[in-house]
Residue, then its C-alpha position, 0 to 999 in steps of 0.5 A: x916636626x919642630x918649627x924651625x924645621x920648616x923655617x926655610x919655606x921649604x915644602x914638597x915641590x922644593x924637595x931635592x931633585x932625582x939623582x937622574x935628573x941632576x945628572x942630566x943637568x950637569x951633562x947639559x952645563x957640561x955642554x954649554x961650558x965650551x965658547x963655540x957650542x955657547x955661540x952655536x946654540x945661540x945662533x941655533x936659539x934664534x933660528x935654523x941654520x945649516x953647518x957651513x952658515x954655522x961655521x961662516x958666522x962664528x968664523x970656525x971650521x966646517x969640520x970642528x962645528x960638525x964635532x960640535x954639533x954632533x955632541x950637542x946632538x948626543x946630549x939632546x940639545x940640538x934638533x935636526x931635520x933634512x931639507x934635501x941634501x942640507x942638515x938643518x939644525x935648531x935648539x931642541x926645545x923651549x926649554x933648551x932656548x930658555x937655559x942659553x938665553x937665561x946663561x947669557x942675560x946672567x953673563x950680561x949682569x957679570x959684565x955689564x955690572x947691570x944691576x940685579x933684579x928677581 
């Protein structure tokens, strides 16, 4: 090995990622490319919320935030449990809540012109 050929820094935790796992990523951007499903896991960050309080605080259709639900569903974004004849739903995990929060902060920086900062 040469020098320069670790000049980056670069050590086994910076290896590429799996392919499978980039794929996985790149479905979830997918996701999260669409404004309402952005909106929705925002509020589903924050806290739970059924379908018709999800539809009265974005101002969208009950039936357009079920299609959105159910495909952020598929793709492991979102959560569900029942509490009697109400779906509650809420963003998957930590992880789930940390990428929307991170995107949106990011969006702030383009918007806002708010200095960056690591």
């Amino acid at each position: 090995m040469y020098a320069r050929d670790n000049e980056s820094g670069a050590n086994q935790s910076q290896e590429q990622p799996a392919a499978d796992r980039v794929n996985a990523a790149v479905d979830a951007f997918r996701m999260l490319s669409d404004a309402t499903r952005l909106r929705l896991m925002w509020l589903l960050s924050h806290g739970e919320y059924d379908v018709g309080s999800l539809a009265e605080t974005i101002a969208v259709s009950r039936p357009l935030v079920s299609q959105h639900l159910a495909k952020l569903r598929l793709a492991g974004l979102v959560h569900t449990r029942r509490d009697g004849r109400r779906v509650l739903y809420r963003a998957r995990d930590s992880h789930v809540r940390a990428l929307i929060a991170e995107a949106l902060f990011h969006a702030d920086h383009e918007v806002s012109g708010t200095p960056r900062h690591d």
